[in-house]
C-alpha positions as CSV (number, residue, x, y, z in Angstrom):
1,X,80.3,2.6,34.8
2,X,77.4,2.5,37.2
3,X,75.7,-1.0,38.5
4,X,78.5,-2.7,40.0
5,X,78.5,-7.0,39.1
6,X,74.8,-7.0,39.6
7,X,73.9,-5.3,36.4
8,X,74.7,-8.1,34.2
9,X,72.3,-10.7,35.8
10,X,69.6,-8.3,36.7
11,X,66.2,-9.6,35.6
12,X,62.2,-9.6,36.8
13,X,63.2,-11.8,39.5
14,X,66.3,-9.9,41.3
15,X,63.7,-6.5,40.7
16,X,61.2,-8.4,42.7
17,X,64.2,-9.4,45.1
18,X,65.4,-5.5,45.3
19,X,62.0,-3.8,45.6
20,X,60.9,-5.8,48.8
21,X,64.4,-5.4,49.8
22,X,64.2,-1.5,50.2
23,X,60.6,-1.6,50.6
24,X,61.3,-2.0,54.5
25,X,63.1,0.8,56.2
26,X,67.1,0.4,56.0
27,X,70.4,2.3,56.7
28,X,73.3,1.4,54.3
29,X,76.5,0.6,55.2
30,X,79.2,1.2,52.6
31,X,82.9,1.1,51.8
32,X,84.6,4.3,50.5
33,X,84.4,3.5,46.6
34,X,80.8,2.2,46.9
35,X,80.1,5.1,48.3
36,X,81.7,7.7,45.6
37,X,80.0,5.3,43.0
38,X,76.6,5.9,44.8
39,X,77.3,9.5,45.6
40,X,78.0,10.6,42.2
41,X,74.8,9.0,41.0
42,X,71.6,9.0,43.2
43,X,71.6,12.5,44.3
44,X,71.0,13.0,40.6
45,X,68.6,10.9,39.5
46,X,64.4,11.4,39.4
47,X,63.2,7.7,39.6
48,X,61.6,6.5,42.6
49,X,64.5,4.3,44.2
50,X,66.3,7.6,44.3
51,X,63.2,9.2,47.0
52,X,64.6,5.5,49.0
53,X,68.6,6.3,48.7
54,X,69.1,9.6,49.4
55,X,67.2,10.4,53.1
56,X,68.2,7.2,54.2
57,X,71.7,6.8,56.6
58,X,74.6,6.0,55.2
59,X,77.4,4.8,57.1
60,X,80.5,5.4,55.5
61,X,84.1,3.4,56.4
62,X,86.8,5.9,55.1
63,X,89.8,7.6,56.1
64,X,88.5,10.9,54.6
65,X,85.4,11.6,56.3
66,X,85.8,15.2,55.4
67,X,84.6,14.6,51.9
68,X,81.0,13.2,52.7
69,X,78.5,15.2,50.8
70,X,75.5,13.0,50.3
71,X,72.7,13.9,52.8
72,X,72.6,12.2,55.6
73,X,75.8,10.5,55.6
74,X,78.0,10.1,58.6
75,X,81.5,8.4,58.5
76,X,82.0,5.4,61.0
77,X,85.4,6.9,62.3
78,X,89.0,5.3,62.8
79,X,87.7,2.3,64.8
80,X,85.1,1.2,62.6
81,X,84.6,-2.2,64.3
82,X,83.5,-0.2,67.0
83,X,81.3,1.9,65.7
84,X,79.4,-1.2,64.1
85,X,79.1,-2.7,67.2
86,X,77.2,0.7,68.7
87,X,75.1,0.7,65.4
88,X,74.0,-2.6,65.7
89,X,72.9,-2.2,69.6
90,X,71.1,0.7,68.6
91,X,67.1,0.4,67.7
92,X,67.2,1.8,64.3
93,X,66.6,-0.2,60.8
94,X,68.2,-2.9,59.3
95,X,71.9,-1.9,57.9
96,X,72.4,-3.2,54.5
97,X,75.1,-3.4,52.5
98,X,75.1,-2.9,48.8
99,X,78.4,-3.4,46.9
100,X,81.5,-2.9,49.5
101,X,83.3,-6.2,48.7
102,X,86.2,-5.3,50.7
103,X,84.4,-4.1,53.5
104,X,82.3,-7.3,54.0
């Protein structure tokens, strides 16, 4: 259910990859299922990655912004080009994404 395509080719190498990855401070920047995926898990969960997840921003693209109940999450509104654009001029972390497929 959880771990998205990456689960299945996940070895020493991509936790090397990932760890140096979130080692540097980072917003994310998800769709609306990646989000409910992540939602319903990290708030939840004791490991360490968790302590990097869950303070972090976390743009959102939906059309129900209402529903956002992870900390520090804000929705990117109904022009979310836009929005992107003010995010990116901003000084501020690096945006990643993490799963979001349709988004991308």
């Amino acid at each position: 259910e959880f771990g998205g395509w990456t689960f299945h080719y996940f070895d020493e190498v991509a936790g090397t990859a990932m760890e140096e990855l979130f080692s540097k401070p980072f917003a994310l920047l998800l769709g609306r299922r990646t989000y409910d995926i992540f939602a319903a898990y990290w708030p939840y969960q004791k490991e360490s990655i968790a302590d990097v997840f869950n303070p972090t921003t976390k743009y959102v693209a939906t059309h129900r912004p209402n529903s956002l109940t992870w900390e520090n999450t804000q929705s990117l509104g109904p022009d979310i080009v836009a929005r992107l654009k003010e995010i990116k001029q901003e000084d501020g972390p690096d945006l990643l994404i993490q799963g979001s497929g349709d988004l991308i």
